[in-house]
C-alpha positions as CSV (number, residue, x, y, z in Angstrom):
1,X,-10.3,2.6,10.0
2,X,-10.3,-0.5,12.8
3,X,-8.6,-3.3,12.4
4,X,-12.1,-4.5,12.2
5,X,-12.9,-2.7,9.1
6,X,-9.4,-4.1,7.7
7,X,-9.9,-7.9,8.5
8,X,-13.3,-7.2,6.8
9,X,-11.5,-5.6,3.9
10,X,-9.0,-8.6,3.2
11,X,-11.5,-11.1,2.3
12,X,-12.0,-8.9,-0.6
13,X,-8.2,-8.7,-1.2
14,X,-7.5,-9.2,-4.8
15,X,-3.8,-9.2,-6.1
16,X,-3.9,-8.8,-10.0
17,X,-6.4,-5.5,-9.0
18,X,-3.3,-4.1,-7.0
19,X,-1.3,-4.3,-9.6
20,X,-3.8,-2.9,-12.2
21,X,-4.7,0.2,-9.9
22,X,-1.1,1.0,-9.6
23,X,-0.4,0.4,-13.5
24,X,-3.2,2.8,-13.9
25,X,-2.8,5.5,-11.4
26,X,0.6,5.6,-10.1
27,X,1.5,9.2,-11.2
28,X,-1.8,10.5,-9.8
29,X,-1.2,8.7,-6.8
30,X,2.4,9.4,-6.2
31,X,5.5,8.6,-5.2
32,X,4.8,8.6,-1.3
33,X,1.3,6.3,-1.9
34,X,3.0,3.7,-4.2
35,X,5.8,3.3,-1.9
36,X,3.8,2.2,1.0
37,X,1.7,0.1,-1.3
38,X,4.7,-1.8,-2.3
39,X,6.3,-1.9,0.9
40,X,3.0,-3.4,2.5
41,X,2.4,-6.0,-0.9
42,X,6.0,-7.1,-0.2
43,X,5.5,-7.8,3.0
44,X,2.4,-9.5,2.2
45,X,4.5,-11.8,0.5
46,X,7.4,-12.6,3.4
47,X,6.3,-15.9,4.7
48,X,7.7,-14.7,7.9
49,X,4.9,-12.1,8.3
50,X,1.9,-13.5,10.4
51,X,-1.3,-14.6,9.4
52,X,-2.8,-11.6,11.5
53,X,-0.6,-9.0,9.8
54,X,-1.7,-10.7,6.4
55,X,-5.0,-9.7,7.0
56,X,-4.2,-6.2,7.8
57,X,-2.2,-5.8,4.7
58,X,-4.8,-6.8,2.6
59,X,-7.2,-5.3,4.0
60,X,-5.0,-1.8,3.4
61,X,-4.2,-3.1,-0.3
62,X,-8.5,-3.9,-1.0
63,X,-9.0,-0.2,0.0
64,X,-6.3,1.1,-2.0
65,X,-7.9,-1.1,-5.1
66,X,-11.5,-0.7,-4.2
67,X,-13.4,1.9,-6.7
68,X,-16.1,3.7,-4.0
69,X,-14.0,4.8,-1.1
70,X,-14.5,8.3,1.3
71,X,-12.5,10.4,-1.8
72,X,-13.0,9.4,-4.9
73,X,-9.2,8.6,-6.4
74,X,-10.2,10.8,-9.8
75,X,-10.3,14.0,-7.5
76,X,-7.6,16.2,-8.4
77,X,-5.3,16.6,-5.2
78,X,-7.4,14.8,-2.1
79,X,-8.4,11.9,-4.5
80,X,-5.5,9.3,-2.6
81,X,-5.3,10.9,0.8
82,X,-7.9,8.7,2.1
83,X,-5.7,5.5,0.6
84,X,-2.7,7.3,2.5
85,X,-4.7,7.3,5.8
86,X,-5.7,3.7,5.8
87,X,-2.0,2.7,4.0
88,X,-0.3,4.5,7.0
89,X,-2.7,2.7,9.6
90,X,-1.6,-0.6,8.2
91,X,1.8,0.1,8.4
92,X,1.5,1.2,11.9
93,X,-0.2,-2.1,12.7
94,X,2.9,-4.2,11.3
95,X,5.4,-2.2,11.6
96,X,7.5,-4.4,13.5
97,X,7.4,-6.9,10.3
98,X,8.5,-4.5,8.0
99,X,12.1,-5.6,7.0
100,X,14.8,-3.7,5.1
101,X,14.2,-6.1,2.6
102,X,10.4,-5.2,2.0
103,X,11.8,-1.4,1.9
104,X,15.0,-2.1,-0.9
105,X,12.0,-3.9,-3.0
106,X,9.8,-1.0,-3.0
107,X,12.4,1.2,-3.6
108,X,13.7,-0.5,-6.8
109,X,10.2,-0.4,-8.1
110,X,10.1,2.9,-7.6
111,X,13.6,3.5,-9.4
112,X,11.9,2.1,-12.2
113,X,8.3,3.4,-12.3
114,X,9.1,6.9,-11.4
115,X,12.8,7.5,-12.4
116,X,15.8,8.2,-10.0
117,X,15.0,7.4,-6.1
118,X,13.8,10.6,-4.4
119,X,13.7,11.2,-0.3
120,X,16.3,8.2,-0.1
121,X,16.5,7.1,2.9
122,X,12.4,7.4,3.7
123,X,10.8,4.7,5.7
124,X,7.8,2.7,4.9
């Protein structure tokens, strides 16, 4: 996916469906596609970030909550690796606005959606 694609993407970013997709499918998704939706929402949020990185992020965040995507997310074991894909492009795209900060936040949520923090010490 282009950053194209993305920008295209963000005008269809919706926050409260973020939340709901991960309320719904966070153990199906896992531990590794939460974790770089949180890290990427919380850098959505930084005002530092720029209005150009923005617009990735949420164009990343309105794949991960859009219904028809290349795998559908209700098939058992490939459902989310599309999401990962296009999460992992983002996060290439602003990596360099990715602070520690945005990282402790996700991992925190993680502590307590999942349980006790596994791989500590992975990056976005």
């Amino acid at each position: 996916m282009d950053s194209r694609q993305l920008e295209h993407l963000a005008a269809r970013f919706d926050e409260d469906s973020v939340w709901g997709k991960i309320a719904r499918y966070a153990r199906r998704a896992g531990h590794e596609v939460v974790r770089k939706v949180l890290v990427l929402y919380y850098c959505l949020q930084d005002p530092d970030t720029p209005r150009w990185a923005r617009r990735v992020i949420m164009g990343a965040l309105a794949y991960f909550v859009i219904p028809i995507d290349a795998v559908p997310d209700v098939t058992p074991m490939a459902g989310f690796t599309d999401d990962l894909g296009v999460l992992v492009a983002a996060l290439a795209m602003v990596v360099s606005h990715i602070k520690p900060e945005h990282q402790s936040m996700a991992d925190r949520r993680l502590v307590r959606w999942f349980g006790a923090a596994r791989d500590a010490g992975t990056h976005a």
